[in-house]
VMD Tcl script that draws the C-alpha trace (Angstrom):
set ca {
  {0.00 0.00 0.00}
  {1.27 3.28 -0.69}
  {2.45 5.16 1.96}
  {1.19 8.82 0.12}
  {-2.45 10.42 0.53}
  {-4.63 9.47 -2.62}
  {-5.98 5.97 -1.40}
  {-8.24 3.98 -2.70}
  {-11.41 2.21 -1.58}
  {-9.54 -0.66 -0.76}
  {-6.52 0.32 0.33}
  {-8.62 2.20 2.99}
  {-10.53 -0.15 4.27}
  {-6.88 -2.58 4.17}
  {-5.64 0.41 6.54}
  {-8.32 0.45 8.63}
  {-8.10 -3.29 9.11}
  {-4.35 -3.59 9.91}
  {-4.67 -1.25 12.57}
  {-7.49 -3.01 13.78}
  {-10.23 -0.47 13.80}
  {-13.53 -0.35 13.66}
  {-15.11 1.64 11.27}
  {-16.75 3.67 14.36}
  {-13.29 4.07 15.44}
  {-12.36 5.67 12.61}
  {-14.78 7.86 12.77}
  {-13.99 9.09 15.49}
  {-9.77 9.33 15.46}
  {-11.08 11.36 11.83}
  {-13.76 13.10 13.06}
  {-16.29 11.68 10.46}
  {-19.20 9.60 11.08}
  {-19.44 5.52 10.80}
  {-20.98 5.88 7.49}
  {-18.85 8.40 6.09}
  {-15.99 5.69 6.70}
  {-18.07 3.02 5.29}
  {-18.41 5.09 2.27}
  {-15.11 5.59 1.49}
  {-14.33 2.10 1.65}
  {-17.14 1.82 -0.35}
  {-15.62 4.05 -3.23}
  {-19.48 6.04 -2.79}
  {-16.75 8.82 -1.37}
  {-13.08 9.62 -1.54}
  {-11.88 9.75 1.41}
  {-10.58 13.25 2.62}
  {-6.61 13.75 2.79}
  {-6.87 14.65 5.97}
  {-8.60 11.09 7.45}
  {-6.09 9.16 5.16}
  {-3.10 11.30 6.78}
  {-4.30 10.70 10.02}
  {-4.48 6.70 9.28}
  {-1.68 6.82 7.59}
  {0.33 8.61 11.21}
  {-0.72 6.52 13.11}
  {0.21 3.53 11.18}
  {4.20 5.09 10.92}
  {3.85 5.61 14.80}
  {3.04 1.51 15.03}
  {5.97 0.95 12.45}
  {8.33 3.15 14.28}
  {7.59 1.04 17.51}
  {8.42 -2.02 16.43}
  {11.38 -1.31 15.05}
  {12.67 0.60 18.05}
  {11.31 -2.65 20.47}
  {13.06 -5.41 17.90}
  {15.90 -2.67 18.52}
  {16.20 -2.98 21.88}
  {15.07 -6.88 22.12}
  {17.88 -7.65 20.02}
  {20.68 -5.74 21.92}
  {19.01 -7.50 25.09}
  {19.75 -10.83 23.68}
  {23.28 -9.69 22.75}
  {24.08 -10.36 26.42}
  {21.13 -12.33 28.12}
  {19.99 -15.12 25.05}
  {16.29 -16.02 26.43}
  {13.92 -16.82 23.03}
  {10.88 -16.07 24.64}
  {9.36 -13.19 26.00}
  {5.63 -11.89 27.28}
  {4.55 -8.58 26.18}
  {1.06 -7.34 28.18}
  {-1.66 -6.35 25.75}
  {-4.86 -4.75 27.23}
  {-8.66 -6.68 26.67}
  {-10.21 -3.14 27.33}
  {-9.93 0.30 26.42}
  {-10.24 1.29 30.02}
  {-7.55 -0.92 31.35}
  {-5.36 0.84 28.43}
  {-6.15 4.14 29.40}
  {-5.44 3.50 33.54}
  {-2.11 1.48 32.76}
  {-0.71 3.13 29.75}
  {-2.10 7.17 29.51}
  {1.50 8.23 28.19}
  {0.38 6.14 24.82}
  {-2.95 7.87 24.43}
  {-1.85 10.55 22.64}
  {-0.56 8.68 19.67}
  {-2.46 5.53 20.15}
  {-5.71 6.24 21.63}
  {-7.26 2.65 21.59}
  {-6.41 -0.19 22.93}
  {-6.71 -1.96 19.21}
  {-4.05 0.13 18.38}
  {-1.28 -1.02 21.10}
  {-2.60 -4.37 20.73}
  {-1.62 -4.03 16.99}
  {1.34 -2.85 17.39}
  {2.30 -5.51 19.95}
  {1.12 -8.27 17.28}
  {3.04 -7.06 14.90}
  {6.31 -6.82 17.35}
  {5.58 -10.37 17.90}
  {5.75 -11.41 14.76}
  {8.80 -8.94 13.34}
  {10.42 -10.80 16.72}
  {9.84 -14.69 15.22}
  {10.90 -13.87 11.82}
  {13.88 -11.87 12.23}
  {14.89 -12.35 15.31}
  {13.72 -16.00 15.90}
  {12.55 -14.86 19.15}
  {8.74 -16.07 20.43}
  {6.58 -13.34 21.93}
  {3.75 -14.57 23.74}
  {0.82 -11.74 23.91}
  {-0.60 -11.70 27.67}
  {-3.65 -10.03 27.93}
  {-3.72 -7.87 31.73}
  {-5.74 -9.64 34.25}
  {-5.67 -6.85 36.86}
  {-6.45 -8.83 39.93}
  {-4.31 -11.29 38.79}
  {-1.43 -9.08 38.53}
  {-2.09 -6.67 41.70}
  {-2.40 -10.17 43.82}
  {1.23 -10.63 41.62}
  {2.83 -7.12 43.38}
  {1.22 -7.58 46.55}
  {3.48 -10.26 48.59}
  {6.81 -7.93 47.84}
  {4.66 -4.15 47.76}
  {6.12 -3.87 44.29}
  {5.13 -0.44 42.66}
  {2.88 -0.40 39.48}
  {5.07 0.07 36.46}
  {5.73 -1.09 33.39}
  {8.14 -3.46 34.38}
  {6.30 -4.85 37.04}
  {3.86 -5.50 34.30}
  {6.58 -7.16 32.24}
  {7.15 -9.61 35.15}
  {3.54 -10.38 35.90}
  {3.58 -10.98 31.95}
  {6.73 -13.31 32.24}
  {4.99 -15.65 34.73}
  {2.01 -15.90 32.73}
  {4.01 -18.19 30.29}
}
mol new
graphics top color blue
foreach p $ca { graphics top sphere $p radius 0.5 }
foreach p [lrange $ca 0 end-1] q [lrange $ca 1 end] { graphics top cylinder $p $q radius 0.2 }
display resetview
């Protein structure tokens, strides 16, 4: 798909389903309605530069994440060579927004973490040969995880909740 404003039917509505969006959700990061969404992936409209911009962002922001995680996974294997790892991905979009705020901005939905997590998982097995298991947060799960040692909330401490869900 090219990367440049002037998309087509399909490639929008191949955009919209990478990122893992609802067309509602769309809407909404675009500030168009549902159907206006489902009419450009219709071809019944062309969809505005400034909705396939914004798509198009957000989908460089994912991009630019996994590289920078495969990055830094690979220089941590440089010295410690584990093959498996546990990222935490979030089941709802207010469990994002309490544990991760500092990701709103770019990623507002949880569909859009989660997607870039999946797609860190599998740049991870194909490059890197690594496995990446995707843990979805149980919060009671993991506060009864920090609770014995009074370990702070973090993302690390989410990390290691993660790594014992394996």
């Amino acid at each position: 798909m090219s990367k440049n404003i002037g998309l087509n039917a399909i490639e929008m509505s191949y955009l919209r389903q990478s990122l893992s969006l609802s067309a509602a959700q769309v809407g909404t990061l675009t500030n168009h309605s549902e159907a206006d969404v489902l009419a450009w992936e219709s071809g019944e409209q062309a969809a505005p530069e400034m909705a396939q911009k914004k798509l198009l962002d957000i989908d460089d922001i994912i991009e630019m994440q996994v590289l920078n995680t495969c990055d830094g996974i690979e220089e941590l294997f440089k010295k410690e060579p584990k093959r498996h790892l546990a990222f935490v991905v979030y089941p709802t979009q207010a469990t994002y927004t309490q544990y991760n705020p500092e990701f709103l901005s770019s990623l507002p939905f949880t569909e859009l973490y989660n997607t870039a997590a999946w797609r860190i998982k599998k740049e991870c097995k194909l490059v890197l040969e690594v496995d990446v298991s995707l843990v979805a947060l149980d919060v009671e799960a993991y506060k009864a995880f920090r609770e014995p040692t009074k370990m702070s909330e973090s993302r690390e401490s989410r990390a290691k909740w993660a790594a014992t869900q394996l």
